[in-house]
N, CA, C and O atoms as a GROMACS GRO file, in nm:
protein
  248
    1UNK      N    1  -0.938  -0.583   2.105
    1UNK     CA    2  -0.904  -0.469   2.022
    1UNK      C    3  -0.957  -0.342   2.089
    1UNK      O    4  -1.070  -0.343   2.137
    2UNK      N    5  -0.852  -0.193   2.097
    2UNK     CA    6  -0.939  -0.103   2.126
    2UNK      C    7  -0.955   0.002   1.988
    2UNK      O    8  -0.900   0.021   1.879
    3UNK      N    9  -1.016   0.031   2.033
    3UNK     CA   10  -1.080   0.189   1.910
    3UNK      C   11  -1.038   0.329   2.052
    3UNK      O   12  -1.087   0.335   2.165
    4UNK      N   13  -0.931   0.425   1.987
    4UNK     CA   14  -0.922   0.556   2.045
    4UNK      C   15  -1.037   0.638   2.008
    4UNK      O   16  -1.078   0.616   1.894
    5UNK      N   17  -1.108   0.742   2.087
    5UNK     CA   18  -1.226   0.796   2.038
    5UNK      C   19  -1.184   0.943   2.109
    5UNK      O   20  -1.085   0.946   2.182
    6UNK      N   21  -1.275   1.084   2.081
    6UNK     CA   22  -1.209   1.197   2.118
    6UNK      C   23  -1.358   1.234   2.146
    6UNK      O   24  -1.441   1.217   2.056
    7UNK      N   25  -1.408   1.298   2.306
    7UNK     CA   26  -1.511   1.283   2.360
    7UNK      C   27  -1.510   1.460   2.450
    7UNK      O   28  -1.408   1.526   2.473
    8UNK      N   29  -1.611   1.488   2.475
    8UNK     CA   30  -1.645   1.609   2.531
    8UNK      C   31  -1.765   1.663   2.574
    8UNK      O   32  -1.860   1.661   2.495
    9UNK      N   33  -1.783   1.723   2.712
    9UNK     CA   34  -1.898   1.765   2.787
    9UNK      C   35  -1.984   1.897   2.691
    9UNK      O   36  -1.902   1.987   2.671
   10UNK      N   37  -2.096   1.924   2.641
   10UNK     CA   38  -2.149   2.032   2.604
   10UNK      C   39  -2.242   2.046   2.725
   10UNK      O   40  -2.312   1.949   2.754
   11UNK      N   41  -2.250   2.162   2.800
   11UNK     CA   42  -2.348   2.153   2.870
   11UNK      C   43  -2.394   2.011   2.941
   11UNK      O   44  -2.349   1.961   3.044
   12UNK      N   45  -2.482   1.971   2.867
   12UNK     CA   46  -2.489   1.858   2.965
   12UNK      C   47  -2.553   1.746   2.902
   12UNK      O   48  -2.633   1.672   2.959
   13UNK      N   49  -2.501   1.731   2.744
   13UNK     CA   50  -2.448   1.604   2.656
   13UNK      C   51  -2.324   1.581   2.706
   13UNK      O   52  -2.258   1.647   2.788
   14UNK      N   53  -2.289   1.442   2.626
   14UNK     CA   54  -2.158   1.424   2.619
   14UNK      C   55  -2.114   1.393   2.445
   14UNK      O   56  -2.173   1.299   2.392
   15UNK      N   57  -2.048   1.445   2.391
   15UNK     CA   58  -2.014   1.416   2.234
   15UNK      C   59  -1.893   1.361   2.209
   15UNK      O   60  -1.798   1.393   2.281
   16UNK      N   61  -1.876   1.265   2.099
   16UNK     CA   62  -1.781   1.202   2.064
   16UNK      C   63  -1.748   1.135   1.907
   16UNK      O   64  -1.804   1.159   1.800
   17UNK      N   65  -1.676   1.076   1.928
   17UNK     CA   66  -1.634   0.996   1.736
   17UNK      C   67  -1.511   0.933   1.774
   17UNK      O   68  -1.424   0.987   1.843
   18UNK      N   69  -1.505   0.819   1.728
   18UNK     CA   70  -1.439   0.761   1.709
   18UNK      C   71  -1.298   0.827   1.629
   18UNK      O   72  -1.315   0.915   1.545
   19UNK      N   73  -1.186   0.787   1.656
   19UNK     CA   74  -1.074   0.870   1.614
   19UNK      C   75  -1.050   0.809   1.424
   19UNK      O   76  -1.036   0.889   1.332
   20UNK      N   77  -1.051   0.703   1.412
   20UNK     CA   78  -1.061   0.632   1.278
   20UNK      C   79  -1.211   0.672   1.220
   20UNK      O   80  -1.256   0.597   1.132
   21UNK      N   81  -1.281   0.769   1.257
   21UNK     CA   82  -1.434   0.745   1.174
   21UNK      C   83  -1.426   0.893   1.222
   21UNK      O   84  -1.445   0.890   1.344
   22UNK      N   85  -1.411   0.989   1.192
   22UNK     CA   86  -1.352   1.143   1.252
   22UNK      C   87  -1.562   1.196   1.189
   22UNK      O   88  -1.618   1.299   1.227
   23UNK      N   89  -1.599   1.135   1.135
   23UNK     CA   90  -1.745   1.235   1.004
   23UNK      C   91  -1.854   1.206   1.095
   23UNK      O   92  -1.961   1.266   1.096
   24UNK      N   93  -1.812   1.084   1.191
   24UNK     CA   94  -1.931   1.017   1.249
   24UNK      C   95  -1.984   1.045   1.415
   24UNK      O   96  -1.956   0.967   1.506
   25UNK      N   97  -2.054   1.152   1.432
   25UNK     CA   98  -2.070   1.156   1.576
   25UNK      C   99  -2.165   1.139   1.652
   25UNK      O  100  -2.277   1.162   1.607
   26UNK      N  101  -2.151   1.097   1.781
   26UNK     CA  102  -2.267   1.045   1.860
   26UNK      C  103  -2.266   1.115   2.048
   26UNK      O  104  -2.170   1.116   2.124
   27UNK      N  105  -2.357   1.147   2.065
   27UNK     CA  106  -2.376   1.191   2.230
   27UNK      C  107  -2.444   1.080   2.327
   27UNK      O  108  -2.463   0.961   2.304
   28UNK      N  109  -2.473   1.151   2.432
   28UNK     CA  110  -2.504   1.055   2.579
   28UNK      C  111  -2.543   1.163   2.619
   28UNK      O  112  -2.512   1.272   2.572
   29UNK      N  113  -2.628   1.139   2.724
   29UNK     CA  114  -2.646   1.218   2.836
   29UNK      C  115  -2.547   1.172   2.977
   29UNK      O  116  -2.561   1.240   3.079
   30UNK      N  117  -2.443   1.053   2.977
   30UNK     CA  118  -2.358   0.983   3.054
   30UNK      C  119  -2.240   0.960   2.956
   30UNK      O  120  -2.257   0.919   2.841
   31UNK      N  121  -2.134   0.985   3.002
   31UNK     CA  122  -2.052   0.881   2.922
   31UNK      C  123  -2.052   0.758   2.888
   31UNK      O  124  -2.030   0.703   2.780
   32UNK      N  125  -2.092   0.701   3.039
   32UNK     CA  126  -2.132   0.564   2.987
   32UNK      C  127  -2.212   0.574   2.866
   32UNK      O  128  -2.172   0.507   2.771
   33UNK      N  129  -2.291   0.627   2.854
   33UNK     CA  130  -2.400   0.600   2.762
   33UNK      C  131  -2.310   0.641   2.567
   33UNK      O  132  -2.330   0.579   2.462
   34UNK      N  133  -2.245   0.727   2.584
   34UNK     CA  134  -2.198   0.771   2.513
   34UNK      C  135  -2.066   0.681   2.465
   34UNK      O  136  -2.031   0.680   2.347
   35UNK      N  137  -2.014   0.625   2.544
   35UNK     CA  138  -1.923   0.471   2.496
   35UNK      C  139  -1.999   0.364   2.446
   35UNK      O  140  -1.952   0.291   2.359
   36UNK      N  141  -2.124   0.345   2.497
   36UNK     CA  142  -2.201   0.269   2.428
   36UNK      C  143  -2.284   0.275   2.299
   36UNK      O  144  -2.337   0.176   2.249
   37UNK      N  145  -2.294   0.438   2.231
   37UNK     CA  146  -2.358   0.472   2.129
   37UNK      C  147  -2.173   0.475   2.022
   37UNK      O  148  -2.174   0.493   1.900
   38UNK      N  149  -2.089   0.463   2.071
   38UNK     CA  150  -2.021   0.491   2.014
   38UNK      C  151  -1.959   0.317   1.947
   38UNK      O  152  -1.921   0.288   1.834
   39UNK      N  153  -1.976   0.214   2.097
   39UNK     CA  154  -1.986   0.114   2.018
   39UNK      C  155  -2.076   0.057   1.917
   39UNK      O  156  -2.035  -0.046   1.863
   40UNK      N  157  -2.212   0.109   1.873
   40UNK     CA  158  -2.302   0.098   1.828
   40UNK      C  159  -2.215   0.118   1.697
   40UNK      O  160  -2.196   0.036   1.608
   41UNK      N  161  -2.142   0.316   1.711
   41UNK     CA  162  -2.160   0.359   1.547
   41UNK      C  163  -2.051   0.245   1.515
   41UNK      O  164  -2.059   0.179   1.412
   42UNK      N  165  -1.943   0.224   1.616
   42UNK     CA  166  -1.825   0.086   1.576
   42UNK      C  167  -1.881   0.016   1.470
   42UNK      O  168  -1.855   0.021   1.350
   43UNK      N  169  -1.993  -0.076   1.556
   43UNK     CA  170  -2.032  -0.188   1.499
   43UNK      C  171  -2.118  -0.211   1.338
   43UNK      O  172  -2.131  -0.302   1.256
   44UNK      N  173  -2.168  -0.061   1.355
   44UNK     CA  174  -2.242  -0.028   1.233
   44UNK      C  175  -2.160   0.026   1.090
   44UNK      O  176  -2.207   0.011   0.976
   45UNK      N  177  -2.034   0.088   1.120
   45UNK     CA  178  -1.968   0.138   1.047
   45UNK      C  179  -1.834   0.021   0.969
   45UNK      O  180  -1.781   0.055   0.863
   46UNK      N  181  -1.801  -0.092   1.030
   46UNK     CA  182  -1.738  -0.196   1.049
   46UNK      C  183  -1.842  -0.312   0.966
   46UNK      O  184  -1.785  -0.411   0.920
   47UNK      N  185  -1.949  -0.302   0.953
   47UNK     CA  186  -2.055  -0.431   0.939
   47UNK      C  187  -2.018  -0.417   0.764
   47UNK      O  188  -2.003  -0.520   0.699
   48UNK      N  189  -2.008  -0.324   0.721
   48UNK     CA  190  -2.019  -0.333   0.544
   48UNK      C  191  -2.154  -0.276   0.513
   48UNK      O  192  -2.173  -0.222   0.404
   49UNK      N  193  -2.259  -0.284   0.612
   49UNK     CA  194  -2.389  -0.222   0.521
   49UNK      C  195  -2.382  -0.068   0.514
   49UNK      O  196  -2.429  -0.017   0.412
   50UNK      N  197  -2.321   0.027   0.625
   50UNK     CA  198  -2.284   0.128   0.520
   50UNK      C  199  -2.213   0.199   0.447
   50UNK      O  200  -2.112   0.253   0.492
   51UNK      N  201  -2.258   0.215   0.301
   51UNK     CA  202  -2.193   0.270   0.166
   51UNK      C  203  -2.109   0.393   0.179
   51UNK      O  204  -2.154   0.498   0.225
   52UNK      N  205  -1.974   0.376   0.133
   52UNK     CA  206  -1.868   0.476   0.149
   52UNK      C  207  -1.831   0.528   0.236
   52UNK      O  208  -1.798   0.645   0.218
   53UNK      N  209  -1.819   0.479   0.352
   53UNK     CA  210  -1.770   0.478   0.502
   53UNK      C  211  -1.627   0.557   0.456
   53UNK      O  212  -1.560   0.527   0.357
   54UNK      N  213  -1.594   0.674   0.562
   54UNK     CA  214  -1.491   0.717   0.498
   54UNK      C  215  -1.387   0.712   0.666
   54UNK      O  216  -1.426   0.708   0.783
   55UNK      N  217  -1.278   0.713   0.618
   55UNK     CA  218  -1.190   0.677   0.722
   55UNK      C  219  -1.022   0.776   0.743
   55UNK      O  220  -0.951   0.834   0.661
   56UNK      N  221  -1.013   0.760   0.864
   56UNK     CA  222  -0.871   0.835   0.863
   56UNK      C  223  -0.750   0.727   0.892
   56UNK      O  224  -0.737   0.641   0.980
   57UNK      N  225  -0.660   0.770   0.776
   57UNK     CA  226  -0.532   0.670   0.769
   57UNK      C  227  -0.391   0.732   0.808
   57UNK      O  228  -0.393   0.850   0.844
   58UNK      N  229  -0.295   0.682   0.806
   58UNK     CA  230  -0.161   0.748   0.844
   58UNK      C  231  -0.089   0.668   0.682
   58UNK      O  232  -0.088   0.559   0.625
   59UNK      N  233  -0.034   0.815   0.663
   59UNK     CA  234   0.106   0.787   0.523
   59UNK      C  235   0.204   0.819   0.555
   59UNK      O  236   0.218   0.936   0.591
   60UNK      N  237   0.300   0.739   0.554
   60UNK     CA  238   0.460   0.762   0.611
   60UNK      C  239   0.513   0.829   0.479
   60UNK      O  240   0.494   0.772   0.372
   61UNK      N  241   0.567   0.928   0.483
   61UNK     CA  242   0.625   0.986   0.387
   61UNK      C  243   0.768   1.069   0.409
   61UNK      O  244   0.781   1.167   0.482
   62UNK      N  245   0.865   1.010   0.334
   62UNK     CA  246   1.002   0.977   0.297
   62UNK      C  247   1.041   1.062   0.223
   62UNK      O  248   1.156   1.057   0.178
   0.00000   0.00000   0.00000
């Protein structure tokens, strides 16, 4: 499975979020590092322990 995520240099972080979890953001000082904090928030946000996880959906509208 992949997760799309939307990522960017500040100076000399790197910042990101997951594209389905838009509230939730995480940096690196590497990207690498910053794909890896991002699988973290994945795994944490996905697990059920936290309360009212909010999410972005698509509505087809007719």
């Amino acid at each position: 499975m992949k997760q799309r995520y939307i990522y960017w240099q500040d100076d000399d972080m790197w910042l990101g979020f997951l594209e389905e979890y838009p509230d939730y953001w995480t940096q690196g000082e590497t990207e690498e590092e910053l794909r890896d904090n991002l699988l973290d928030i994945y795994n944490e946000l996905t697990s059920g322990t936290i309360p009212n996880v909010r999410k972005v959906a698509e509505l087809e509208v007719l």
